[in-house]
C-alpha positions as CSV (number, residue, x, y, z in Angstrom):
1,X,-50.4,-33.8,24.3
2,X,-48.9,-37.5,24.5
3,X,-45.3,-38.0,25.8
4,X,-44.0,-38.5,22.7
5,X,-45.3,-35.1,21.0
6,X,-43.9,-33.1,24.1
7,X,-40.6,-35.4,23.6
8,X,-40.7,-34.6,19.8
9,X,-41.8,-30.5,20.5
10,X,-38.3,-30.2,22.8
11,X,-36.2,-32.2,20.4
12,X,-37.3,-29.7,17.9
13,X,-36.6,-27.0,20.6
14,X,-33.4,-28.1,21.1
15,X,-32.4,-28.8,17.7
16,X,-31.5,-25.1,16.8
17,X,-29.5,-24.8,20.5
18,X,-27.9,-27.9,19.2
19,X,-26.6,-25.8,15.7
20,X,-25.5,-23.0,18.2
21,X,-23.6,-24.6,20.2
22,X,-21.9,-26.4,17.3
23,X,-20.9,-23.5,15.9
24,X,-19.4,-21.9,19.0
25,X,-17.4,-25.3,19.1
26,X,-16.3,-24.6,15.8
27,X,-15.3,-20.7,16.4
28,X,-13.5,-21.7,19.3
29,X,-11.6,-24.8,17.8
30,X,-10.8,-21.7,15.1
31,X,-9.7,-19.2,17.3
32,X,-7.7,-21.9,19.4
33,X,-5.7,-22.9,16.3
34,X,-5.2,-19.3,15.2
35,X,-3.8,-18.4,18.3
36,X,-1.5,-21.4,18.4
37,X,-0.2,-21.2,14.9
38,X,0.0,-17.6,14.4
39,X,-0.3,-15.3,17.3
40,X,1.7,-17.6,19.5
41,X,5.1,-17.6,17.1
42,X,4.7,-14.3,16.6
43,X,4.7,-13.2,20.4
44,X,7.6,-15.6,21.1
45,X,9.5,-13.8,18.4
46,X,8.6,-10.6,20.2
47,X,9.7,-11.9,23.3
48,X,13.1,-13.2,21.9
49,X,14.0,-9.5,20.6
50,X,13.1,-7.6,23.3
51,X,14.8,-10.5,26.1
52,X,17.9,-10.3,23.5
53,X,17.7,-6.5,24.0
54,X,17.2,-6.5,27.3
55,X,20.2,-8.8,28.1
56,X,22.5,-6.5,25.4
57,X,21.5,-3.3,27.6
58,X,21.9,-5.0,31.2
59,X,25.4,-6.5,30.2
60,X,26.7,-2.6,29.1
61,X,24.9,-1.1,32.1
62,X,28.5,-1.5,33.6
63,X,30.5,-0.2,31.0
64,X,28.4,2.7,30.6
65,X,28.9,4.3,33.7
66,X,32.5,3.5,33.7
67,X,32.3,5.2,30.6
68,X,31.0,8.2,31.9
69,X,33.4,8.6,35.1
70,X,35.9,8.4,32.4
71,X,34.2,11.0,30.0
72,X,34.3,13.3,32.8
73,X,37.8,12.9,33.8
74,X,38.6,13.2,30.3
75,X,36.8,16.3,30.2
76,X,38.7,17.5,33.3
77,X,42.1,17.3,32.2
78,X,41.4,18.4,28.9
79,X,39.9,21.8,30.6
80,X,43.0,21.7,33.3
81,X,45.6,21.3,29.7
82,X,43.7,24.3,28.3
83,X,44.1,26.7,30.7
84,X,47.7,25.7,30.5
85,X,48.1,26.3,27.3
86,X,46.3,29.2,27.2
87,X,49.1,30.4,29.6
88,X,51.7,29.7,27.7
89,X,50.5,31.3,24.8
């Protein structure tokens, strides 16, 4: 074989691997512009909620367990003004 039918012989090799990797270019330029126009806004307006939710929950966190030392005082005098009444009666 010349040089120029071994040349010709790997062009033709090549030629399908050329096609291949074409279309993995294309699948990936695809899958790149999916993610950045539809998975990507979608996950950021996951993340807002749950950050929102999260900052909602941290910012009571406070108040809740004031809440509760006041529940069970609550529940203490109300117990203390029943057995007084029960006294009475």
């Amino acid at each position: 074989m010349t040089d120029n039918e071994l040349l010709l012989a790997i062009s033709n090799m090549l030629d399908p691997i050329k096609e291949d990797v074409q279309d993995i270019k294309d699948r990936a330029k695809k899958i790149a512009l999916t993610q950045e126009n539809l998975i990507l806004p979608q996950l950021n307006t996951i993340q807002s909620c749950y950050t929102s939710t999260y900052d909602r929950y941290k910012d009571q966190v406070d108040t809740y367990e004031s809440m509760k030392q006041d529940i069970s005082i609550i529940k203490k005098v109300v117990a203390e003004h029943s057995e007084k009444l029960q006294k009475l009666a």
